[in-house]
N, C-alpha and C positions, 0 to 999 in steps of 0.2 A: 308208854310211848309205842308208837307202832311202827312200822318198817310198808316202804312200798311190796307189790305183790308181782306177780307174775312174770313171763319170760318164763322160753324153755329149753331146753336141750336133749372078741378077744383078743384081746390079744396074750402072748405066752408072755407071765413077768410084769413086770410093772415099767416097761419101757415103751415110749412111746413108738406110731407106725412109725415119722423120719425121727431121725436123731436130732435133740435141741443140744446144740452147742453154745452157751454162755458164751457173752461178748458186751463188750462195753455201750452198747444199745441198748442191756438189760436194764441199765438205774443201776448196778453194781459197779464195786469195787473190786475189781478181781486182780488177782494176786496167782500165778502160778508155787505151788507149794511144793509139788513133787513130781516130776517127771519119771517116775516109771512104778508108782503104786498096784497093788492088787484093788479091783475094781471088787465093792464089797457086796454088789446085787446080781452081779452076771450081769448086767443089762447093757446098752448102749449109752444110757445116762442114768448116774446115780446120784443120790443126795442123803447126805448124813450130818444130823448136826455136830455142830463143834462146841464141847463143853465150856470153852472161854468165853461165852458171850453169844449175843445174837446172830456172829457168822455162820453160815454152812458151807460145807464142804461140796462141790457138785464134780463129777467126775465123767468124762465122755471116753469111751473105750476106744473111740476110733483115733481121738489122739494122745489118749493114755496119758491125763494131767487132770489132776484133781487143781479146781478152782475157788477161792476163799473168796466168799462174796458176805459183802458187808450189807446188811439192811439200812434201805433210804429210812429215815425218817419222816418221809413225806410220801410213802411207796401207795398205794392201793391197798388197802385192809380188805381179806377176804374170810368170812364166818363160815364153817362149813357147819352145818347142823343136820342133822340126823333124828327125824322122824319116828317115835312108834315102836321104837325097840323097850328092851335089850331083847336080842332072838340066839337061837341057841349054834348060830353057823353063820349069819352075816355079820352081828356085830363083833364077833372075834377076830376076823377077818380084816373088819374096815381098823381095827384098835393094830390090827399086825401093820398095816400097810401105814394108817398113822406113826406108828413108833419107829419103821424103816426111815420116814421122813422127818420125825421129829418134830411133827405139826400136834397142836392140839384141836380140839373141838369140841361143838356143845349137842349133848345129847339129850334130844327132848324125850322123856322116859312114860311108859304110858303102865300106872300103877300097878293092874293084874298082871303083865305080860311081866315086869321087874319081879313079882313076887313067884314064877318059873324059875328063873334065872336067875336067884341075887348073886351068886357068886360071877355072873358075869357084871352085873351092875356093880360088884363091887369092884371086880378088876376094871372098868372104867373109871370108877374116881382114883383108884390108886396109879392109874396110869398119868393123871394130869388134867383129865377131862373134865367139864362143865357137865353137870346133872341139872336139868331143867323139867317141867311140870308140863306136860302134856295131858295131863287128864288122868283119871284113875278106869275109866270104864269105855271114853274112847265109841260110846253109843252117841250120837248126836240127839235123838228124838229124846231120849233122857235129859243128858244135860243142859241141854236150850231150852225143855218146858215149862224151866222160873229159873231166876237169880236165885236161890236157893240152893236150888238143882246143882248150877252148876259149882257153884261157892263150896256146896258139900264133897263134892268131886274132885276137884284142885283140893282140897286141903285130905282128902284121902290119899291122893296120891305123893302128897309130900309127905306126910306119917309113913307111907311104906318105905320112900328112898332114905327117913331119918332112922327106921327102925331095922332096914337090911344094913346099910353104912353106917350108920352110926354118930350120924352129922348130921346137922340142921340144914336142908337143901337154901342154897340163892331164891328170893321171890323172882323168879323169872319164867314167863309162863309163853309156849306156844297154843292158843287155840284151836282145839281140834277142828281139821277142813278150814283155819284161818281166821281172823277175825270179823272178815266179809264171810263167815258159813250162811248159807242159803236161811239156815233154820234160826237165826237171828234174825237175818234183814229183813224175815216174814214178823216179828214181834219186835220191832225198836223199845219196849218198854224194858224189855228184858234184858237186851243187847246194852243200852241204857244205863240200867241198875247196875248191871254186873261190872262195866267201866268202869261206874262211880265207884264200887267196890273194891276193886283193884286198885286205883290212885290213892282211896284214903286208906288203904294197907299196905303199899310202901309195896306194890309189884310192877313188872315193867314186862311186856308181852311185847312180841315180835312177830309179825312172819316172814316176808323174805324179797327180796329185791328182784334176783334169778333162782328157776328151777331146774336141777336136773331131766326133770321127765321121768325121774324111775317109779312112779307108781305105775305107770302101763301092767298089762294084763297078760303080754304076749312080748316074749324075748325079742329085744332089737336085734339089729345087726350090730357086728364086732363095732365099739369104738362110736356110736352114733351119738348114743347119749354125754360121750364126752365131748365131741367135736360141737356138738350144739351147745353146751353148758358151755363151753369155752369164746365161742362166739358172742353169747347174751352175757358174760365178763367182761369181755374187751369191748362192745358196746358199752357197758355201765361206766367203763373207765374213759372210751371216750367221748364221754358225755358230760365228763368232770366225777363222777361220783365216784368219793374215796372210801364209803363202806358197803360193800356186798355182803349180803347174805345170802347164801346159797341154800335150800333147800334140797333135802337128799333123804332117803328110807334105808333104815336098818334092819329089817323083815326078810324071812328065809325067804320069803312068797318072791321075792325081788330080787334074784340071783346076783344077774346083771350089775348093780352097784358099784360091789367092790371091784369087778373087771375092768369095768370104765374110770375110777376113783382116780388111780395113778396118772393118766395120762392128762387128766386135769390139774392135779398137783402138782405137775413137773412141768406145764406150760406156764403155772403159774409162778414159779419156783422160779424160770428163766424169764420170765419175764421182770420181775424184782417186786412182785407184789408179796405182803407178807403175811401170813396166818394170826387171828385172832378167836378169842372165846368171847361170847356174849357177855358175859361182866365185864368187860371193857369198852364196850360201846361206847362209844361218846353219848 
């Protein structure tokens, strides 16, 4: 099944430029729990989850009250997914700032780059995270020039994520450059085959609804990348569409990611939308 495509988008800490203050606007249930708590991020707004259930904890320093917000069940489902890693300085990074929030996500893994890094690939599954099939080799001119080609490729790089971890990975597969890659549309027969191949193997490929933008080549400015990614969000949501996939890179080459990351998590966070993994897709 495939996902629409495109849509695009420092600060010190993981706090946003203004402060988001939680309020009954959000789709939440908020419940003041404690008036005069230690805030657990230094930030201006924080979020922690709460081990009883689907609530989190969000906390605003300026009026120093942790707020217990309950998940709509009807809220905006947001995928964050992760590109091309695991790298040996961003994907540690995006897993710290995940685990301050308590968010999970799916990380599409690209075979040789895992087999640098297994102990970081392993601390992503052990953290809670979705391991997904991006490719073993990540060449496009290779994998696009037969169904073959590529079929041998995906199923390499699932043998590495099963032979570092230890577990049989999800058939869930991001196409490298997307399932519109240039070097498909040029050969339908291949693009074709390899489909049919996929459905009668019980896999289910994604790309992505909105993008960060962080593939660029040349650092943004402080906070660009999130304030756009947050934009082409709240568009998707008011347009009715209750599952976003976000598209995002875990590659040292891409500094910028985890800088912008938070400030997108925490608009989202206040606004009452809630975090998903790809195997739950509808």
């Amino acid at each position: 099944m495939t996902m629409l495509m495109f849509c695009s988008c420092t600060l010190n800490g993981f706090g946003p430029k203004t402060p988001l203050i939680p309020d009954a606007s959000t789709g939440f249930n908020d419940t003041v729990i404690n008036d005069n708590p230690q805030n657990p991020h230094g930030n201006n707004t924080s979020v922690v989850t709460n081990p009883n259930g689907n609530n989190v904890l969000l906390y605003h320093e300026l009026t120093g009250v942790f707020k217990e917000t309950v998940e709509d069940p009807n809220a905006p489902r947001i995928y964050l997914t992760f590109d091309d890693g695991p790298s040996k300085v961003s994907t540690p990074k995006i897993l710290e700032i995940l685990d301050d929030y308590g968010i999970k996500a799916t990380f599409f893994v690209v075979g040789r780059t895992a087999e640098y890094y297994p102990d970081i690939l392993r601390q992503t599954l052990a953290e809670g995270h979705l391991l997904a099939n991006h490719g073993y080799s990540h060449v496009y001119s290779t994998i696009y020039a037969s169904s073959s080609a590529f079929i041998q490729d995906i199923q390499s790089c699932n043998s590495v994520i099963a032979n570092i971890t230890g577990t049989t990975p999800k058939r869930i597969l991001r196409f490298p450059a997307g399932s519109f890659a240039v070097e498909l549309e040029r050969n339908p027969a291949v693009r074709d085959s390899i489909r049919q191949y996929l459905r009668d193997n019980g896999w289910r490929y994604f790309d992505w609804t909105v993008s960060m933008g962080d593939s660029i080549s040349s650092a943004p400015p402080p906070g660009a990348l999130a304030y756009d990614l947050i934009a082409a969000i709240d568009r998707s949501v008011a347009n009715g569409r209750k599952d976003i996939v976000v598209l995002a890179h875990d590659v040292d080459a891409k500094p910028w990611t985890p800088l912008d990351l938070p400030i997108v998590i925490e608009h989202c966070l206040n606004q009452g939308y809630v975090f998903r993994t790809l195997d739950t897709y509808p």
